[in-house]
C-alpha positions in Angstrom: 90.3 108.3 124.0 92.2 105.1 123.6 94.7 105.0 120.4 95.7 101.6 118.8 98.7 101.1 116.5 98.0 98.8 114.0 101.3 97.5 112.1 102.4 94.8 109.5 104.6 92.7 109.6 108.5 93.8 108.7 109.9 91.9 105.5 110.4 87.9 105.9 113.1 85.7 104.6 113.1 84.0 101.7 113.7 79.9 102.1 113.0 76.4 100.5 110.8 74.5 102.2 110.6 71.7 99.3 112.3 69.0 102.2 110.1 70.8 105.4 107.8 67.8 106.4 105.9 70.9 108.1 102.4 71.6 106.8 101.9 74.6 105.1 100.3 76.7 107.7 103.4 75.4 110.1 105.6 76.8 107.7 104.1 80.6 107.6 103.7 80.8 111.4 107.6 79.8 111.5 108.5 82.5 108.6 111.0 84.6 110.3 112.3 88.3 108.9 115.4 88.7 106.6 118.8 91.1 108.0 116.5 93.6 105.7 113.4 92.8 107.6 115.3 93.2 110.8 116.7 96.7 110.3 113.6 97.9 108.2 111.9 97.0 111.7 114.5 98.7 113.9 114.4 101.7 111.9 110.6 102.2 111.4 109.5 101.5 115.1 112.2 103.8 116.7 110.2 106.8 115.6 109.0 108.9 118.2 105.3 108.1 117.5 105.9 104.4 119.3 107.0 106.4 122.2 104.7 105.5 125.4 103.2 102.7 124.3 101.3 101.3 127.2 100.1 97.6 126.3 102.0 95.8 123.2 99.8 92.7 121.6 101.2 90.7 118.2 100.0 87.4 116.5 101.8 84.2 117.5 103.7 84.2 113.6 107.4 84.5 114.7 107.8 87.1 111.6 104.9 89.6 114.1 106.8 88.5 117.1 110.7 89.7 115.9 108.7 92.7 114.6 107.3 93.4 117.6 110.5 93.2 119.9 111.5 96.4 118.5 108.5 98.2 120.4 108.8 96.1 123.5 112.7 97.4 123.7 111.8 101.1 123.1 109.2 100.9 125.8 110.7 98.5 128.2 107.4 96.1 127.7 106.3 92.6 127.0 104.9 91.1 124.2 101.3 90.0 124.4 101.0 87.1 122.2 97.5 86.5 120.4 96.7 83.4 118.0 93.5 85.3 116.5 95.8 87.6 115.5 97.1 86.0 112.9 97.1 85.8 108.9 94.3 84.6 107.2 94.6 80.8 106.8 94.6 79.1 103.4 93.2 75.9 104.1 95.9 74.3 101.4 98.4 71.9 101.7 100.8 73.2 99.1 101.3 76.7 96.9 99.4 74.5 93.8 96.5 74.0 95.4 95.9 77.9 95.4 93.1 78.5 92.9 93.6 81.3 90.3 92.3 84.7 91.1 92.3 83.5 94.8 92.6 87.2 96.4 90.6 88.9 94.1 87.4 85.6 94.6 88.0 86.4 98.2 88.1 90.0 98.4 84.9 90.3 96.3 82.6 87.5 98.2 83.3 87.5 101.8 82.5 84.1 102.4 84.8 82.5 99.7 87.0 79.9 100.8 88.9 76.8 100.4 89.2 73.6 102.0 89.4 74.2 106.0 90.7 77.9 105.5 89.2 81.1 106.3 86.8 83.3 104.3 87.1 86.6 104.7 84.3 87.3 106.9 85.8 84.8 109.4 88.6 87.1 109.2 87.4 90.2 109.9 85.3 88.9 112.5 87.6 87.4 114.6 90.0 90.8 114.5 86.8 92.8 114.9 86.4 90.9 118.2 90.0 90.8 119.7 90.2 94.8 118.8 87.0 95.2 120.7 88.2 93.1 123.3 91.1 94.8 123.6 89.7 98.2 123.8 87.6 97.0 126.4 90.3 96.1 128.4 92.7 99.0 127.6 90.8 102.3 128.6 92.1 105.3 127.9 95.4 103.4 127.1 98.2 103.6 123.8 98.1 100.1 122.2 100.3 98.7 119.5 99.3 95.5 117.8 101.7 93.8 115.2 99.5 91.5 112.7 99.3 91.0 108.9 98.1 92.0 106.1 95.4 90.5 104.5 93.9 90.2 108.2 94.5 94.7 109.0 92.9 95.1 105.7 89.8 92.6 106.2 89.5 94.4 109.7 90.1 97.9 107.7 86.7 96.9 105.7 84.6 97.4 108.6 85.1 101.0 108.9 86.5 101.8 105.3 85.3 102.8 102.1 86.8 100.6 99.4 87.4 101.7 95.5 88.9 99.3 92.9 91.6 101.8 90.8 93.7 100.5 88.2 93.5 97.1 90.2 95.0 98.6 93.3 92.6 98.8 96.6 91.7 102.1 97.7 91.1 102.8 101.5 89.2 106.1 102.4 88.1 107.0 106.2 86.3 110.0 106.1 87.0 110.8 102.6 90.7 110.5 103.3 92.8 107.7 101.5 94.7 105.8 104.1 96.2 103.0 101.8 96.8 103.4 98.1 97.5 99.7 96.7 99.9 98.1 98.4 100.7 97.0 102.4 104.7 98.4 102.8 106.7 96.2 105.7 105.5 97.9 109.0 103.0 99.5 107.5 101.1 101.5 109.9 97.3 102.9 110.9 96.7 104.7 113.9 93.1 104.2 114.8 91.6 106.2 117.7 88.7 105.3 119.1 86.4 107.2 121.7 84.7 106.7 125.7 82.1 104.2 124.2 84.8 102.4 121.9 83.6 103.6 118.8 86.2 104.9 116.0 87.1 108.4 115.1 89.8 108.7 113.4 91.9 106.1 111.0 95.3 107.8 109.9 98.5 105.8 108.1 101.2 107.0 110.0 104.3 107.3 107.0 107.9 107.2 108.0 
């Protein structure tokens, strides 16, 4: 059996970028994490469930990366930086351009999008394909993977059941909620997968 850890993100810092000649998408792959995002980081992957981690992948976002450095101290490994794992794109140049009811357009028709961004079919299907990848790769192995979170829960879709309650998103595997609304910082899903890289279990591993 070969085990991935799939985590978000810890908490960014806030900043202004009303003078940053950066594009927009420039600007979230350079968001770093807050002092709070920092020690919600430490705390969280210190557990003893990130012990012997074998093979440690995160998105190139420098927020994923300074989340991830926290697992490649505890287990004395390198970070394995991946661009397809990385947030969902908007395809905007600026906040204003978001239309209203963006997530909840996208969430309901999987090939919404805007502009040059990403629908979330692309989404899913291009974390589909590095997990399987991965797995491929990584026999038998314990994998942790730092990401995001519209992308985890995009990928989640492919194996999850999804209700709509009270606005919040219920995940089910197997009949048993994994997520209840919202993604906490380093919010984690243990998936395990079997010989023939096909999943058995999904489990949200709480702190």
């Amino acid at each position: 059996m070969t085990t991935i850890y799939l985590i978000r993100h810890s908490k960014p810092l806030k900043v202004n970028n009303t003078f940053n000649s950066d594009n927009l998408q420039i600007q979230n792959e350079k968001s770093s994490l807050s002092i709070d995002g920092e020690q919600i980081a430490q705390e969280k992957l210190n557990k003893n469930e990130f012990a012997n981690i074998d093979i440690l992948f995160s998105s190139n976002y420098v927020r994923a990366i300074q989340t991830a450095k926290y697992l490649s101290a505890k287990n004395d490994i390198e970070i394995n930086i991946i661009s397809d794992l990385g947030e969902r794109k908007f395809g905007i140049d600026s906040w204003d351009q978001l239309p209203e009811n963006f997530e909840r357009k996208q969430f309901l028709d999987e090939n919404y999008k805007i502009g040059d961004g990403e629908s979330q079919k692309e989404v899913s299907n291009r974390m589909y394909s590095i997990i399987m990848k991965v797995l491929k790769e990584n026999k038998n192995k314990r994998i942790a993977i730092v990401s995001h979170a519209t992308a985890i829960s995009y990928l989640l879709k492919k194996w999850c059941d999804i209700q709509v309650i009270d606005d919040k998103l219920r995940y089910s595997f197997n009949n048993n909620i994994i997520l209840d609304g919202y993604f906490n910082y380093c919010e984690t899903f243990k998936l395990v997968f079997d010989e023939n890289n096909e999943i058995i279990n999904i489990e949200n591993i709480k702190f």
